[in-house]
Each structure stands twice: as structure tokens, then as C-alpha cells.
C-alpha positions as CSV (number, residue, x, y, z in Angstrom):
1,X,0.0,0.0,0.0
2,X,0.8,3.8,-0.5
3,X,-0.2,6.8,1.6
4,X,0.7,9.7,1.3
5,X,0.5,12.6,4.0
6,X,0.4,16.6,3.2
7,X,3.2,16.4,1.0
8,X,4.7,19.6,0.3
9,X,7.2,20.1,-2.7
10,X,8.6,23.8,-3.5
11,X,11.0,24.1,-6.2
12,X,14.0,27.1,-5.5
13,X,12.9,30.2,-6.5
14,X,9.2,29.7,-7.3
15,X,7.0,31.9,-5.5
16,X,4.5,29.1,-4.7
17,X,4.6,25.2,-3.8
18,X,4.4,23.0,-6.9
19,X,2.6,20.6,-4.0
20,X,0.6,22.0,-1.3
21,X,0.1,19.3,1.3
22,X,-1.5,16.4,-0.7
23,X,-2.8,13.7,0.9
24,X,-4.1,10.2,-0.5
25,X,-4.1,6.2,0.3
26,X,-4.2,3.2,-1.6
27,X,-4.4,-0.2,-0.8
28,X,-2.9,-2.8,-2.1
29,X,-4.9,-3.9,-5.4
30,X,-5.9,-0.6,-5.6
31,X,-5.3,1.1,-9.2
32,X,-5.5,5.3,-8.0
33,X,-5.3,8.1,-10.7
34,X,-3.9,11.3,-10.6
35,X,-5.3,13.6,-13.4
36,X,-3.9,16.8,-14.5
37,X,-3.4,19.5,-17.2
38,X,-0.2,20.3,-18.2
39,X,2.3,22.3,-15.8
40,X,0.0,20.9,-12.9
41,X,2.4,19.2,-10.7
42,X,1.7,15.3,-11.9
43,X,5.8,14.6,-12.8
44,X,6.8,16.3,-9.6
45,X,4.7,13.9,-8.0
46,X,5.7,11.0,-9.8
47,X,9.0,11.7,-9.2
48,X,8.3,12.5,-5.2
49,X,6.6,8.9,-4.8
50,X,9.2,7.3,-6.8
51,X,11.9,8.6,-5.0
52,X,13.5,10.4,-7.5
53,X,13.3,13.6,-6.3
54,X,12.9,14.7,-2.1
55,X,10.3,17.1,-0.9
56,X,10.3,19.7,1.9
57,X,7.0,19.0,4.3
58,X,4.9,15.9,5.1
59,X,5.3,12.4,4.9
60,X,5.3,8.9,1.8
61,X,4.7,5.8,3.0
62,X,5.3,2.3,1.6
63,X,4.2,-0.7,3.0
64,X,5.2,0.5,6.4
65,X,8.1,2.6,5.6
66,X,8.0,5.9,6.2
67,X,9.9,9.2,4.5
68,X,9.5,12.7,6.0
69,X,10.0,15.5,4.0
70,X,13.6,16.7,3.9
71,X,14.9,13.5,4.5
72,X,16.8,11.2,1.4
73,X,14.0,9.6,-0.3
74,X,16.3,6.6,-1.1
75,X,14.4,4.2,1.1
76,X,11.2,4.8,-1.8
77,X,13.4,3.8,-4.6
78,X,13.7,-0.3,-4.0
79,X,9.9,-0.1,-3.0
80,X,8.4,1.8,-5.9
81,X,8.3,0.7,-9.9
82,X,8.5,3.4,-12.3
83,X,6.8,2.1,-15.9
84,X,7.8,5.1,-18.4
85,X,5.5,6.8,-20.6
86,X,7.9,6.0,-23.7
87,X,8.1,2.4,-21.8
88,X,12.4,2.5,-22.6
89,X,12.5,-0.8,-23.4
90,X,16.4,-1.6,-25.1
91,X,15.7,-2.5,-28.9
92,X,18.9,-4.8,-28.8
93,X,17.9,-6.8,-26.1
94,X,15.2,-9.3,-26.3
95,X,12.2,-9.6,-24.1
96,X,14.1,-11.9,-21.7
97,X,17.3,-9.9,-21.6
98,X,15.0,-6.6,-21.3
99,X,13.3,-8.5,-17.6
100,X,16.0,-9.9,-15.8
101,X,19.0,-7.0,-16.8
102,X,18.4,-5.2,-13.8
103,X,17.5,-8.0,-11.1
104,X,21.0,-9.3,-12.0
105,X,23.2,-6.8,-12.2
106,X,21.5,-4.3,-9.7
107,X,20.6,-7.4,-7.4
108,X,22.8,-9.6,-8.0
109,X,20.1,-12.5,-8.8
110,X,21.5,-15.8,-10.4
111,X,21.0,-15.3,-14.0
112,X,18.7,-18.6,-14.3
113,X,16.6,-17.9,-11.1
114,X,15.6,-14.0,-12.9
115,X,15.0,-15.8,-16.1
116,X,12.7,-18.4,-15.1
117,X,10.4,-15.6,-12.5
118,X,10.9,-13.1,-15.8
119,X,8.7,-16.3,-17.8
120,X,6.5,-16.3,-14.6
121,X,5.2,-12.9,-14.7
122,X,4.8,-12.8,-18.6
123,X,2.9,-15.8,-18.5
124,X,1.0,-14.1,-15.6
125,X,0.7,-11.1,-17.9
126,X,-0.2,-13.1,-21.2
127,X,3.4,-12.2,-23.4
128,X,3.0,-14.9,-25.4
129,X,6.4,-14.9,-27.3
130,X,9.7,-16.4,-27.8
131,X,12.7,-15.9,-25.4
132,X,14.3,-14.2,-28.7
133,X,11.8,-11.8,-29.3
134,X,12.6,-8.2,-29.7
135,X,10.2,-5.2,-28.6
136,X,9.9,-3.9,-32.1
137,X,8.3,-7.5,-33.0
138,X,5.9,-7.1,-30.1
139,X,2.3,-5.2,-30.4
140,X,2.0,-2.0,-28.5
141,X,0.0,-4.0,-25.7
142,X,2.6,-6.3,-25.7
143,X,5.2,-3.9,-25.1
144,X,3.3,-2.0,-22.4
145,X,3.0,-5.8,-20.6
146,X,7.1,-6.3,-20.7
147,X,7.8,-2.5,-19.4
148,X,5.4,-3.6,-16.4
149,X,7.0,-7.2,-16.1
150,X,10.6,-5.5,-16.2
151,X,9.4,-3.0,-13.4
152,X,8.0,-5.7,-11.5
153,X,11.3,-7.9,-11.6
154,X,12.8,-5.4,-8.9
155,X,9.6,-6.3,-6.9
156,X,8.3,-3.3,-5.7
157,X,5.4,-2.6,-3.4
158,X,4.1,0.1,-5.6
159,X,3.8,0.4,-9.7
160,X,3.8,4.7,-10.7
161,X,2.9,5.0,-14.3
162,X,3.4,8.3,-16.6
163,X,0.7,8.6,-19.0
164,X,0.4,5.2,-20.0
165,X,-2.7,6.0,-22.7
166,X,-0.7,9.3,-24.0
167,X,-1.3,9.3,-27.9
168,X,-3.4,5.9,-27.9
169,X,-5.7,5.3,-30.4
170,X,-9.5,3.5,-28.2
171,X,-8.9,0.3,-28.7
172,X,-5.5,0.4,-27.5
173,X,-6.4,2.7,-24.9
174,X,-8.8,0.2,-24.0
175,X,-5.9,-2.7,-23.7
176,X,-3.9,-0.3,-21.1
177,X,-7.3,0.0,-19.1
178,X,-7.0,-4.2,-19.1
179,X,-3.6,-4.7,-18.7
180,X,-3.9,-2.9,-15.1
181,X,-6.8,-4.6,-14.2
182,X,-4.8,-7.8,-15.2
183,X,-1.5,-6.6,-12.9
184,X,-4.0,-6.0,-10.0
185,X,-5.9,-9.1,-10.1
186,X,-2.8,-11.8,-10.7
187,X,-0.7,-10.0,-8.5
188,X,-2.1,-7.9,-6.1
189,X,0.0,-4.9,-6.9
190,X,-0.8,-1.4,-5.9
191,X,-0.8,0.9,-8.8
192,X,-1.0,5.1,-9.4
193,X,-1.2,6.4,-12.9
194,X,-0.8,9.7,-13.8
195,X,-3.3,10.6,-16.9
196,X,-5.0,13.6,-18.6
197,X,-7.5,11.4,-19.7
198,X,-10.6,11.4,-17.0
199,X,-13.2,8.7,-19.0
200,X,-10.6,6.4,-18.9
201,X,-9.7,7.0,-15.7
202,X,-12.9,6.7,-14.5
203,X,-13.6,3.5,-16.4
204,X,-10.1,1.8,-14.8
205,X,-9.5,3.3,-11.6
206,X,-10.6,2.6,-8.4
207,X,-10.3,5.9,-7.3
208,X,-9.8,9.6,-9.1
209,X,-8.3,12.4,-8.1
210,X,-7.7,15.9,-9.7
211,X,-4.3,17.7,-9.1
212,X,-4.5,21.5,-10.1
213,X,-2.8,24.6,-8.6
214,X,-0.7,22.3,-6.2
215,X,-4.1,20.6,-4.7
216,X,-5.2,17.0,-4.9
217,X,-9.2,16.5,-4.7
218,X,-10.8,13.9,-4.9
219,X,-12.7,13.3,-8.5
């Protein structure tokens, strides 16, 4: 699970907080959106939950650990998954190689142990396809399914998505919507995506909330 307790994120020299003491919870399962016009906040969040970036007031917390504002965020970064909007999937390394590169060399995970829970979770998932497979063979749904199989190799506790349905045409749109219901269901994970899309929010979330002018609300 995520909560998250009047965070509070100014950047040097602005005049106002980028984040003015937001405050939600999810549980885990849960799939929770964050939606936002441009220049709204959403990638300082991102960045806040995933550890990337510190804040100055308040409080994240990750399946019982807890970060205060002004203190190193590092803790967040083993317990929270980032799946990028452009997914950055390696086009010269196959599926495979693409899921287990960072268990073993970050982790130091036996190369056969990461390769056989890397078939796991994309049989979970439904990637049907060859260990030689390259992403540019792959649909885009498939693609989007490896990104989150390769984010959930490091095991997190939490999965933070950047505009997963940016640019998508409905019916693919549509497959995103699935695919998170599908991460939920077989694994239990807790999930926050950050959109500007509010019907497809509403249609995939369990909860929605609106960030503008530094304020999170509840949709």
C-alpha cells in the first residue's frame, strides 16, 4: 500500500509550492489516478513517490516505511516501480534480456533464477512470445506488458505510471485499461497512474483524483 500525507514540494525560486500538502491512500490492489493539465504538478509527483526527487513538508509511505519531507527519499526507490510513458525498453535486447537485466546486475540475482520468474510474470501477464523476441516485434499492448514485467522484476510494493494512454488510439487505450486490471488481479499490486485522460480514468480506476494549482481533490 501507498499513503501519502500533506506532501509539500517547493522548487527554489518559485514563488508558490508546486505541491501544497496532498494527501491520498491506496491499498494494495488498488489502481488510484492522478489527473492533471499540463504544468500541474503530476511529474513532480511522480518523481516525489518514486523517490527520485525529495520534498520539503509531510510524509510517503510504503508498505510501512516511512519518508518525512527533507529527508533522502532513497528508502522509496527499492519499494516503488516506475513504468515510463515512452516504456524504454532496449531494442537490442530481447524480451528476456530486457526482464531480468536489472534483477541481476542491480541485485545480483542468479541469471537462471531472474529468467525463469521473468517467464513467470509474462505468462501471468499473457506475453505470449519467444525468449528471442525483440520489442519492435511485439504489439503495442505487448510492449506496455514487458515495461510492467521489467518493473516488476525489482519487486516493488508500488507500480507509478506516466501517461500510459498518452497518444493511444481507443482500442488500445482500452488494452492499457486491461492490462492494469490484469496486474491487480494476478498480483495484487498497488498501482498510481498519472493521466489527462478522465473517461478512462474513471472506467479503470478505483479511485480519481484531480491535481491543479498544487491541490489534490478527490474526483
Amino acid at each position: 500500500m501507498i499513503a501519502v500525507e500533506k506532501l509539500t514540494k517547493r522548487h527554489p525560486g518559485a514563488e508558490r509550492a508546486t505541491l501544497r500538502e496532498l494527501c491520498f491512500a491506496a491499498d494494495a490492489g488498488a489502481i488510484t489516478a492522478i489527473l492533471g493539465g499540463s504544468g500541474a504538478g503530476k511529474s513532480t509527483l511522480l518523481r516525489c513517490l518514486s523517490g527520485l526527487d525529495g520534498f520539503d513538508a509531510g510524509a510517503i509511505v510504503v508498505d510501512g516505511v516511512t519518508v518525512q519531507g527533507g529527508s533522502p527519499p532513497d528508502a522509496l526507490r527499492g519499494r516503488v516501480g516506475f513504468v515510463f510513458q515512452s516504456l524504454e525498453l532496449f531494442p537490442h535486447l530481447t524480451v528476456l534480456q530486457n526482464c531480468t537485466l536489472a534483477p541481476v546486475v542491480v541485485k545480483g540475482t542468479p541469471a537462471l533464477a531472474a529468467q525463469a520468474k521473468a517467464r513467470e510474470l509474462l505468462k501471468t501477464l499473457r506475453v505470449d512470445v519467444a525468449d528471442s523476441a525483440h520489442p519492435e516485434s511485439l504489439s503495442g499492448g505487448q510492449r506496455q506488458r514487458v515495461a510492467i514485467v521489467r518493473a516488476l522484476m525489482m519487486e516493488p510494493r508500488v507500480l507509478l505510471y506516466d501517461e500510459p494512454t498518452s497518444a493511444l488510439d481507443p482500442s488500445l487505450k482500452a488494452e492499457v485499461g486491461r492490462t492494469l486490471k490484469d496486474v491487480a488481479e494476478r498480483t495484487g499490486m498497488t498501482q498510481v497512474v498519472v493521466t489527462h485522460d478522465p473517461d478512462w480514468a474513471k472506467e479503470t480506476c478505483h479511485e480519481v483524483y484531480v491535481l491543479a494549482e498544487g491541490a489534490l481533490t478527490r474526483s
